[in-house]
GUMITOR-520367 format. One record per residue (C-alpha): x, y, z. Coordinates in nm, 2 decimals. Layout:
# GUMITOR-520367
@px = X&py = Y&pz = Z .
...
END
This chain:
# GUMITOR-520367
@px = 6.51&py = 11.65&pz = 9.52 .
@px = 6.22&py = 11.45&pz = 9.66 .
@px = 6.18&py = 11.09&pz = 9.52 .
@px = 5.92&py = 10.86&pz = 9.58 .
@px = 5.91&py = 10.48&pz = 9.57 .
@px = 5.62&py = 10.25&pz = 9.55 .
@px = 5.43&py = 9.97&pz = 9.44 .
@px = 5.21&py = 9.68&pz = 9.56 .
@px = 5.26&py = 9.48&pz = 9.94 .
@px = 5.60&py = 9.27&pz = 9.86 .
@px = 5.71&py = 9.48&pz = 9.54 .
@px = 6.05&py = 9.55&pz = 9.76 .
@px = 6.00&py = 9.96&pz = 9.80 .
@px = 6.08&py = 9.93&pz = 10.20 .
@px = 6.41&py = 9.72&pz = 10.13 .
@px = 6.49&py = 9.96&pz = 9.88 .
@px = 6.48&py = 10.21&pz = 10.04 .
@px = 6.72&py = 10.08&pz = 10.37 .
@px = 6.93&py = 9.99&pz = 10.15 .
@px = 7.01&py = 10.31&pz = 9.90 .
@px = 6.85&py = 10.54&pz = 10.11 .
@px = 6.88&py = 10.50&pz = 10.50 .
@px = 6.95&py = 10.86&pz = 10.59 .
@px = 6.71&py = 11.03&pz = 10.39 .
@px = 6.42&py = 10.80&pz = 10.40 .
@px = 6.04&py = 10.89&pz = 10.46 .
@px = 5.89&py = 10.60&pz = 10.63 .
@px = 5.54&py = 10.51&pz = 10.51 .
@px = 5.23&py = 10.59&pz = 10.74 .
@px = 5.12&py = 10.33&pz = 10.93 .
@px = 4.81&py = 10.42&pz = 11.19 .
@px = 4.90&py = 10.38&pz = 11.54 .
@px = 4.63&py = 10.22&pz = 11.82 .
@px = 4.30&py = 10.43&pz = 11.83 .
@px = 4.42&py = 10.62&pz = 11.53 .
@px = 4.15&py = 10.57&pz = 11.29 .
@px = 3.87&py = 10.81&pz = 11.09 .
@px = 3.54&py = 10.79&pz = 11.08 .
@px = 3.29&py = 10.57&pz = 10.83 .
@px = 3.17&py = 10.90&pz = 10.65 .
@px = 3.38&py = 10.91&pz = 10.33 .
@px = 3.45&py = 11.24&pz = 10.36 .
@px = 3.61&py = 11.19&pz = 10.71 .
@px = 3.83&py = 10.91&pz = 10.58 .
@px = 3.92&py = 11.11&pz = 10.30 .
@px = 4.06&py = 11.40&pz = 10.50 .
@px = 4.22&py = 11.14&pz = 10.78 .
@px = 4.41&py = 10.97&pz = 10.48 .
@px = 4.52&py = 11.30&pz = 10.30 .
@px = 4.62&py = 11.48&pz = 10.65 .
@px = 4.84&py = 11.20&pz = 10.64 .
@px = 4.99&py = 11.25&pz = 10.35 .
@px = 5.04&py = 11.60&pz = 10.42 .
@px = 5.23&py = 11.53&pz = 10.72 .
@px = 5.47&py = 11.31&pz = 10.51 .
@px = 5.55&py = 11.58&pz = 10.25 .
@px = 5.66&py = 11.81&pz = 10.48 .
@px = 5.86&py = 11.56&pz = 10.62 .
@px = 6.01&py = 11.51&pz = 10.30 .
@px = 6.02&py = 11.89&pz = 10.21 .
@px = 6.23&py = 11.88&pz = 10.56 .
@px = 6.47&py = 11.66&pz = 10.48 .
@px = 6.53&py = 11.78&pz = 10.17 .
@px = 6.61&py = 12.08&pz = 10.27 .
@px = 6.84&py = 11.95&pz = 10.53 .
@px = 7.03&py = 11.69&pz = 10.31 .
@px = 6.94&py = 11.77&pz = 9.98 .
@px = 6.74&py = 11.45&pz = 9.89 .
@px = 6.41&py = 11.31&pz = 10.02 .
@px = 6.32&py = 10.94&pz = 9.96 .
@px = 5.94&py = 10.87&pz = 10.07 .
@px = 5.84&py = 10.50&pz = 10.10 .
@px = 5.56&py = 10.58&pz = 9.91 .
@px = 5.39&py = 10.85&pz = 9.75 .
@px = 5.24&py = 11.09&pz = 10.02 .
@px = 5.03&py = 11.21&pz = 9.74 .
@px = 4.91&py = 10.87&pz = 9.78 .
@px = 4.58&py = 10.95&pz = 9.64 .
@px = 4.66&py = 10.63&pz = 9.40 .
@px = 4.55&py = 10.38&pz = 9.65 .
@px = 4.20&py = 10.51&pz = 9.66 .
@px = 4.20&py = 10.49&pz = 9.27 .
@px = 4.32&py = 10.14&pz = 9.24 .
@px = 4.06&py = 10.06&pz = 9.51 .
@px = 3.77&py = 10.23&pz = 9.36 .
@px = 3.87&py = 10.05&pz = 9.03 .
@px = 3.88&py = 9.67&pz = 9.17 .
@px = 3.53&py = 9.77&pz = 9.33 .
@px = 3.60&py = 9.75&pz = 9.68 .
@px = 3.54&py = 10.15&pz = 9.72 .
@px = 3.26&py = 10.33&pz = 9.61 .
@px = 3.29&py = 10.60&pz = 9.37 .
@px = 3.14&py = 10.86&pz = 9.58 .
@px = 3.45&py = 10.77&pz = 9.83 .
@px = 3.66&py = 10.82&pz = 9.51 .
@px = 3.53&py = 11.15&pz = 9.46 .
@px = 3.54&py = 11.27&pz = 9.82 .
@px = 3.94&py = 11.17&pz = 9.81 .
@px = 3.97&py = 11.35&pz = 9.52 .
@px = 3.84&py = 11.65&pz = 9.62 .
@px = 4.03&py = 11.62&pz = 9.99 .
@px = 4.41&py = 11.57&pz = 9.80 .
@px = 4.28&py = 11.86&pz = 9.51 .
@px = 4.26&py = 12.12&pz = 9.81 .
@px = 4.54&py = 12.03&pz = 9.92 .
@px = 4.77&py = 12.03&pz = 9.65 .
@px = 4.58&py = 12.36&pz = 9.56 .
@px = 4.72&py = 12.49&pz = 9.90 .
@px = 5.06&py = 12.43&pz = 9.87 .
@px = 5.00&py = 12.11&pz = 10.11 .
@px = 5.06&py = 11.82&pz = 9.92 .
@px = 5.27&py = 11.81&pz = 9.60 .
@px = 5.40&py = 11.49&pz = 9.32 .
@px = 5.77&py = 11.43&pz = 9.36 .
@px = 6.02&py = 11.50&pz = 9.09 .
@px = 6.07&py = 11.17&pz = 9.07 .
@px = 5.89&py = 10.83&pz = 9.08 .
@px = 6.00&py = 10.49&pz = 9.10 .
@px = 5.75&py = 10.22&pz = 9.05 .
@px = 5.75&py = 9.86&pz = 9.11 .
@px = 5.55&py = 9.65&pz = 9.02 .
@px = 5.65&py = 9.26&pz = 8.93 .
@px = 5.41&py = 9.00&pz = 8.85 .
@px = 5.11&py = 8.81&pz = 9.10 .
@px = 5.37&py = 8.50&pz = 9.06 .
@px = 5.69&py = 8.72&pz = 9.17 .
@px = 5.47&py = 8.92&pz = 9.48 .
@px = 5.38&py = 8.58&pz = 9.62 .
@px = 5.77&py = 8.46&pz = 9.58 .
@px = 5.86&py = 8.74&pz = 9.77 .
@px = 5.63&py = 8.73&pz = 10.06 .
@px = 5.66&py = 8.39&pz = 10.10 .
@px = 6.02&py = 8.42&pz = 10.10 .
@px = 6.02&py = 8.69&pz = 10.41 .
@px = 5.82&py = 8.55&pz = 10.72 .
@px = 5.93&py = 8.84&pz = 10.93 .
@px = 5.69&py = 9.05&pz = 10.78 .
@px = 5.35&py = 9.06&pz = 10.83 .
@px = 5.16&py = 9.15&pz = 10.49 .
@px = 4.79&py = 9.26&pz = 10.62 .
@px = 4.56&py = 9.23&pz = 10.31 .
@px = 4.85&py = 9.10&pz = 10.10 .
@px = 4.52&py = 8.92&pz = 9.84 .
@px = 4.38&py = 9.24&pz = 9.79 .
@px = 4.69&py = 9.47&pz = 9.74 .
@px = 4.81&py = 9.20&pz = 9.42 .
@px = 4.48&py = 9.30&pz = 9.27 .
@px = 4.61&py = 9.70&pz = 9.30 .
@px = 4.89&py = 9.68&pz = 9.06 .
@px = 4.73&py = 9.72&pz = 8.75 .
@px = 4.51&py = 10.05&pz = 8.88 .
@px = 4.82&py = 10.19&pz = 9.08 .
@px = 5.00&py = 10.11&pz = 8.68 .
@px = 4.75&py = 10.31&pz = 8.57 .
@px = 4.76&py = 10.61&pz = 8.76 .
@px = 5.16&py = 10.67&pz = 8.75 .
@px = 5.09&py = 10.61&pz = 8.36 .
@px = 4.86&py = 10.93&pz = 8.44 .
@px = 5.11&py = 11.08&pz = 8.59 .
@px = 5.38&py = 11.00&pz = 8.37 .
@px = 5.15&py = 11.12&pz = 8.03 .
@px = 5.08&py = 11.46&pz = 8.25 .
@px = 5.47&py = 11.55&pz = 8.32 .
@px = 5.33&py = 11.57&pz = 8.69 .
@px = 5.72&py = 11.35&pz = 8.75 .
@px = 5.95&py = 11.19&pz = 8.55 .
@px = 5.83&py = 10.77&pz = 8.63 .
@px = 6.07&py = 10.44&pz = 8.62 .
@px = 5.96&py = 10.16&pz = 8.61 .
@px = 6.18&py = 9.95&pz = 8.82 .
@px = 6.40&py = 9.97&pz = 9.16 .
@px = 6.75&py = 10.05&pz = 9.00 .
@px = 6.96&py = 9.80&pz = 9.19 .
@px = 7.24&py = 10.01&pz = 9.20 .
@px = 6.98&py = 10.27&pz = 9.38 .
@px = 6.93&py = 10.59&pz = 9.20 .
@px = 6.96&py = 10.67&pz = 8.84 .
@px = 7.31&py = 10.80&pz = 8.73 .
@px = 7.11&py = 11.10&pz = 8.56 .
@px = 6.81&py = 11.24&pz = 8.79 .
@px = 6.57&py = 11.54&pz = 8.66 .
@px = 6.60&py = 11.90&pz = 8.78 .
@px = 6.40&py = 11.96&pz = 9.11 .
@px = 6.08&py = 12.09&pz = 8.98 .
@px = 5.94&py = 12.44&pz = 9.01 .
@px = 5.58&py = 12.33&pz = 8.98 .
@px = 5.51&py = 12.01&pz = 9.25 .
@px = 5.15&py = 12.17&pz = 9.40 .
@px = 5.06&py = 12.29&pz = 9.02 .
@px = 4.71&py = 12.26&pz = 9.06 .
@px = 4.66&py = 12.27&pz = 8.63 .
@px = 4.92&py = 11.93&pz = 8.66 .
@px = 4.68&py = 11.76&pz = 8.93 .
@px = 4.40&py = 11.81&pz = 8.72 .
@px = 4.58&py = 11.64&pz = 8.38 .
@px = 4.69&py = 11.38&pz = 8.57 .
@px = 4.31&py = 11.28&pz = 8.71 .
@px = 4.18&py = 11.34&pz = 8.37 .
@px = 4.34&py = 11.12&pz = 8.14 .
@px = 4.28&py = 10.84&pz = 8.39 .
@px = 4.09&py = 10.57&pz = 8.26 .
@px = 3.67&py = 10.62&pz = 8.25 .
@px = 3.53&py = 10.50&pz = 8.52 .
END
Protein backbone atom coordinates (compact mmCIF):
# COMPACT_ATOMS: atom_id res chain seq x y z
CA UNK A 1 0.00 0.00 0.00
CA UNK A 2 1.32 3.40 -0.71
CA UNK A 3 -0.19 6.30 1.41
CA UNK A 4 0.22 9.83 1.06
CA UNK A 5 -0.02 12.54 3.58
CA UNK A 6 -0.31 16.27 2.98
CA UNK A 7 -1.55 19.60 3.48
CA UNK A 8 -0.47 23.23 3.88
CA UNK A 9 3.19 24.49 5.74
CA UNK A 10 2.39 23.68 9.66
CA UNK A 11 -0.77 21.27 8.88
CA UNK A 12 1.47 18.50 10.96
CA UNK A 13 2.09 15.92 7.85
CA UNK A 14 6.05 15.73 8.70
CA UNK A 15 5.32 14.96 12.50
CA UNK A 16 2.88 12.57 11.39
CA UNK A 17 4.57 10.88 9.72
CA UNK A 18 7.86 10.28 12.45
CA UNK A 19 5.64 9.45 14.52
CA UNK A 20 3.28 6.47 12.90
CA UNK A 21 5.47 5.96 10.21
CA UNK A 22 9.36 6.22 10.81
CA UNK A 23 10.41 3.11 8.93
CA UNK A 24 8.45 3.40 5.88
CA UNK A 25 8.51 7.12 5.31
CA UNK A 26 9.07 9.01 1.93
CA UNK A 27 10.60 12.26 2.86
CA UNK A 28 9.35 15.21 0.87
CA UNK A 29 11.73 16.86 -1.89
CA UNK A 30 13.46 19.58 -0.85
CA UNK A 31 16.13 21.14 -3.66
CA UNK A 32 19.54 20.92 -2.61
CA UNK A 33 22.32 23.98 -3.43
CA UNK A 34 22.46 24.76 -7.29
CA UNK A 35 19.59 22.43 -7.85
CA UNK A 36 17.12 24.57 -9.51
CA UNK A 37 15.20 24.58 -13.21
CA UNK A 38 15.08 27.05 -15.52
CA UNK A 39 12.54 30.16 -15.93
CA UNK A 40 10.83 28.56 -19.06
CA UNK A 41 7.66 26.90 -17.67
CA UNK A 42 8.08 24.07 -19.37
CA UNK A 43 11.57 23.46 -17.83
CA UNK A 44 10.19 23.98 -14.30
CA UNK A 45 7.45 21.83 -15.09
CA UNK A 46 9.65 18.75 -15.98
CA UNK A 47 12.29 19.67 -12.99
CA UNK A 48 9.24 19.58 -10.52
CA UNK A 49 7.54 16.30 -11.99
CA UNK A 50 11.13 14.43 -12.38
CA UNK A 51 10.98 15.03 -8.90
CA UNK A 52 8.10 13.49 -8.19
CA UNK A 53 8.96 10.61 -10.19
CA UNK A 54 11.90 9.90 -8.26
CA UNK A 55 9.76 9.91 -5.04
CA UNK A 56 7.24 7.27 -6.34
CA UNK A 57 9.66 4.83 -7.06
CA UNK A 58 10.98 5.38 -3.82
CA UNK A 59 7.75 4.66 -2.48
CA UNK A 60 7.02 1.80 -5.06
CA UNK A 61 10.50 0.59 -3.34
CA UNK A 62 9.66 0.51 -0.10
CA UNK A 63 6.62 -0.93 -0.62
CA UNK A 64 7.71 -3.62 -2.05
CA UNK A 65 10.29 -4.07 0.65
CA UNK A 66 7.99 -3.59 3.80
CA UNK A 67 4.67 -3.72 2.46
CA UNK A 68 3.71 -0.04 3.11
CA UNK A 69 4.88 3.31 1.75
CA UNK A 70 4.15 6.58 3.54
CA UNK A 71 5.18 9.71 1.26
CA UNK A 72 5.26 13.13 3.06
CA UNK A 73 3.47 14.36 0.43
CA UNK A 74 1.89 13.54 -2.73
CA UNK A 75 4.71 12.85 -5.31
CA UNK A 76 2.01 13.29 -7.76
CA UNK A 77 2.22 16.68 -6.36
CA UNK A 78 0.79 18.30 -9.35
CA UNK A 79 -1.68 19.93 -6.64
CA UNK A 80 0.64 22.59 -5.66
CA UNK A 81 0.80 24.08 -9.13
CA UNK A 82 -3.07 24.05 -9.13
CA UNK A 83 -3.51 25.77 -5.90
CA UNK A 84 -0.90 28.23 -7.18
CA UNK A 85 -2.31 28.92 -10.50
CA UNK A 86 -5.70 29.50 -8.60
CA UNK A 87 -4.47 32.22 -5.88
CA UNK A 88 -2.79 33.91 -9.17
CA UNK A 89 0.63 33.70 -8.31
CA UNK A 90 1.20 31.22 -11.52
CA UNK A 91 0.22 31.73 -14.87
CA UNK A 92 -2.03 29.47 -16.47
CA UNK A 93 0.15 28.61 -19.30
CA UNK A 94 2.59 27.31 -16.34
CA UNK A 95 -0.55 25.45 -15.27
CA UNK A 96 -0.96 23.83 -18.44
CA UNK A 97 2.73 23.05 -19.13
CA UNK A 98 2.62 21.08 -15.51
CA UNK A 99 -0.24 19.36 -16.57
CA UNK A 100 0.87 18.10 -19.56
CA UNK A 101 4.60 17.25 -17.84
CA UNK A 102 2.69 14.87 -14.80
CA UNK A 103 -0.10 13.58 -17.76
CA UNK A 104 3.07 11.93 -19.64
CA UNK A 105 4.11 10.73 -16.91
CA UNK A 106 1.43 9.01 -15.27
CA UNK A 107 0.61 7.88 -19.03
CA UNK A 108 4.13 6.06 -18.72
CA UNK A 109 3.78 4.20 -15.82
CA UNK A 110 6.05 7.00 -14.05
CA UNK A 111 4.02 8.68 -11.63
CA UNK A 112 0.83 7.20 -10.17
CA UNK A 113 -2.08 8.56 -7.08
CA UNK A 114 -1.70 6.51 -3.94
CA UNK A 115 -4.30 4.27 -2.67
CA UNK A 116 -4.72 6.30 -0.01
CA UNK A 117 -4.71 9.99 0.92
CA UNK A 118 -4.69 11.75 4.07
CA UNK A 119 -5.32 15.41 4.07
CA UNK A 120 -4.85 18.13 6.50
CA UNK A 121 -5.91 20.92 6.47
CA UNK A 122 -6.96 23.07 9.82
CA UNK A 123 -7.82 26.64 9.77
CA UNK A 124 -5.45 30.07 8.97
CA UNK A 125 -5.99 30.59 12.93
CA UNK A 126 -4.72 26.82 13.81
CA UNK A 127 -1.59 26.96 10.95
CA UNK A 128 -0.33 30.19 12.61
CA UNK A 129 -0.73 28.33 16.30
CA UNK A 130 1.20 25.77 15.10
CA UNK A 131 4.09 27.51 13.52
CA UNK A 132 4.41 29.80 16.07
CA UNK A 133 4.46 27.18 18.54
CA UNK A 134 7.66 25.24 16.79
CA UNK A 135 10.67 27.80 16.35
CA UNK A 136 12.91 24.94 15.18
CA UNK A 137 11.43 25.00 11.99
CA UNK A 138 11.98 27.21 9.45
CA UNK A 139 8.60 27.83 7.37
CA UNK A 140 9.89 29.55 3.88
CA UNK A 141 6.74 31.24 2.34
CA UNK A 142 4.62 30.09 5.28
CA UNK A 143 1.94 33.56 4.03
CA UNK A 144 1.60 32.21 0.84
CA UNK A 145 1.19 28.32 1.53
CA UNK A 146 -2.14 29.39 4.14
CA UNK A 147 -3.55 30.89 1.08
CA UNK A 148 -3.11 27.06 -0.73
CA UNK A 149 -5.47 25.21 1.44
CA UNK A 150 -8.54 25.87 -0.10
CA UNK A 151 -7.12 25.07 -3.97
CA UNK A 152 -5.06 21.96 -2.51
CA UNK A 153 -9.13 21.20 -0.79
CA UNK A 154 -10.07 21.41 -4.04
CA UNK A 155 -8.09 19.25 -5.94
CA UNK A 156 -8.14 16.06 -3.40
CA UNK A 157 -12.07 16.80 -3.62
CA UNK A 158 -11.19 16.07 -7.51
CA UNK A 159 -9.60 13.28 -6.59
CA UNK A 160 -11.82 12.02 -4.16
CA UNK A 161 -15.11 12.51 -6.77
CA UNK A 162 -12.78 10.56 -9.53
CA UNK A 163 -12.01 7.29 -7.27
CA UNK A 164 -8.35 8.24 -8.31
CA UNK A 165 -7.79 7.23 -3.94
CA UNK A 166 -9.84 6.81 -1.25
CA UNK A 167 -9.30 10.71 0.78
CA UNK A 168 -9.48 11.42 4.79
CA UNK A 169 -9.76 14.24 5.89
CA UNK A 170 -7.73 14.36 8.93
CA UNK A 171 -4.30 12.85 10.54
CA UNK A 172 -5.79 9.86 12.52
CA UNK A 173 -4.04 10.27 15.82
CA UNK A 174 -3.81 6.90 16.40
CA UNK A 175 -1.95 6.79 12.83
CA UNK A 176 -3.62 4.78 10.24
CA UNK A 177 -7.13 3.86 9.77
CA UNK A 178 -8.20 0.42 11.44
CA UNK A 179 -9.79 -0.39 7.90
CA UNK A 180 -7.36 0.69 4.79
CA UNK A 181 -8.59 0.04 0.98
CA UNK A 182 -7.22 -2.77 -1.18
CA UNK A 183 -3.89 -1.78 -3.02
CA UNK A 184 -5.15 -0.54 -6.28
CA UNK A 185 -4.69 -2.14 -9.70
CA UNK A 186 -5.15 1.06 -11.57
CA UNK A 187 -2.53 3.99 -9.85
CA UNK A 188 -1.04 5.39 -13.52
CA UNK A 189 -4.76 4.96 -15.13
CA UNK A 190 -4.34 7.58 -17.43
CA UNK A 191 -8.62 7.65 -18.01
CA UNK A 192 -8.52 8.39 -13.76
CA UNK A 193 -5.90 11.39 -14.26
CA UNK A 194 -7.97 12.83 -16.81
CA UNK A 195 -11.43 12.79 -14.35
CA UNK A 196 -9.61 13.99 -11.76
CA UNK A 197 -8.35 17.33 -13.80
CA UNK A 198 -11.72 17.63 -15.30
CA UNK A 199 -14.07 18.11 -12.66
CA UNK A 200 -11.69 20.67 -11.09
CA UNK A 201 -13.12 23.88 -10.68
CA UNK A 202 -13.19 26.30 -14.14
CA UNK A 203 -10.56 28.25 -14.27
Amino acid sequence: MIVVVTGPSAAGKTTWCRRHAPDATVPEHVPGPGEAPGPDPADQAAFWCEAGVRRWRQAERQERRSGLAVCDDDPLKLHYAWSLARIGELSWRHWRAELDAHRSAVAAGRLGFADLVLVSAPPEHELRRRRDADPTRRRRNFDLHVRLAEPLREWYRAVERAGAAQVVWELPAAGLPAELPPPRAGRCDLSIFDAVTATLPAP
